[in-house]
C-alpha positions in Angstrom: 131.6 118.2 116.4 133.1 119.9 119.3 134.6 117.8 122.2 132.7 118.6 125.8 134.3 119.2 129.0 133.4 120.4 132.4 133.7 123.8 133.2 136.2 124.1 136.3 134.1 126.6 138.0 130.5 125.1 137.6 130.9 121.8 135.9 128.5 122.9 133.0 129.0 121.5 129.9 131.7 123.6 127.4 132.9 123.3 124.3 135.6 125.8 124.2 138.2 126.4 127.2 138.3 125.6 131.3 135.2 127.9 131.6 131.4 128.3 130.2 130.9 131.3 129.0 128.9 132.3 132.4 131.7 131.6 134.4 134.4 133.4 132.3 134.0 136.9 133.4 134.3 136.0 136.9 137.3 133.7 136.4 138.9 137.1 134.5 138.7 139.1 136.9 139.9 136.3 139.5 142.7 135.8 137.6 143.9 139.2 136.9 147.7 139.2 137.5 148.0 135.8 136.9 151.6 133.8 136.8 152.0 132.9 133.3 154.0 129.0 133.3 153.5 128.9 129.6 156.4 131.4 128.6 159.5 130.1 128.8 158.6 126.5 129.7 159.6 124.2 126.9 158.4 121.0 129.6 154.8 122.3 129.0 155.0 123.0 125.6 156.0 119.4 125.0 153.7 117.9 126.9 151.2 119.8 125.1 152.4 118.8 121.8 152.6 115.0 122.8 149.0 115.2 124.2 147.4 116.1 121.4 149.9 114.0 119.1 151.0 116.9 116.9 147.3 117.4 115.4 146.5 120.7 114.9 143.5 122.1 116.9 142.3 125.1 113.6 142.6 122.4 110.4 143.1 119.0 112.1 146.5 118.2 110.1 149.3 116.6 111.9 152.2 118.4 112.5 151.7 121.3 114.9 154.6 122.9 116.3 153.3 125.6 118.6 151.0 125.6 121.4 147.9 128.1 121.2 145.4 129.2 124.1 141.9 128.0 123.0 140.1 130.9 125.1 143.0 133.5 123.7 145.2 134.9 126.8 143.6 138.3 126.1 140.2 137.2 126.7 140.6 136.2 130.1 142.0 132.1 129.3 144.6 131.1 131.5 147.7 128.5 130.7 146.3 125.3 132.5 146.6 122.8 130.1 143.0 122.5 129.4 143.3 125.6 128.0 146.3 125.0 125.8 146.1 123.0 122.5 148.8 122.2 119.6 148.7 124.6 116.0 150.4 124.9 113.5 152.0 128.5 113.1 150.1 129.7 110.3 146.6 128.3 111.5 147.6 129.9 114.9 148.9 133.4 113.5 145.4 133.0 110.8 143.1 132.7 114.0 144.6 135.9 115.9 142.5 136.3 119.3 139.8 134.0 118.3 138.6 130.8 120.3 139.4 128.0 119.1 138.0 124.5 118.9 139.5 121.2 119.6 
């Protein structure tokens, strides 16, 4: 079962990402341009992996050596670390530009 949160913009209920899936268009275009602190920041992409304790976010496994957007940077999510989970690279590179779930 998918793990809830708050969507930043409305505080619905969401089970994938920062937004609901009302609010993520407007977020998009909001965000358009958008500083990305996620590339060349090894800080973030430890705390990321400590966070979630090495557990892969696609099969669950422990492990997980990369960080992977769970509303995909090319549908509109963003590198706040809501939207940032650990994967291992072959789950990550399987999944492609889908959401994922934590």
């Amino acid at each position: 079962m998918p793990i809830l949160t708050a969507c930043h913009e409305c505080g619905r209920p969401t089970s994938v990402g920062i937004y609901c899936d009302a609010c993520l268009p407007a977020a998009t275009e909001r965000e358009k341009g958008r500083w990305r602190p996620l590339r060349n920041n090894p800080k973030l992409r430890r705390e990321i992996l400590e966070r979630d304790h090495g557990i892969c976010c696609f099969c669950g496994l422990a492990g997980a050596t990369e960080v992977n957007h769970i509303v995909p940077w090319s549908k509109g999510g963003s590198d706040h670390p809501a939207n940032l989970a650990a994967a291992h690279g072959d789950c990550n590179k399987k999944a492609g530009n889908k959401a994922s779930h934590r």
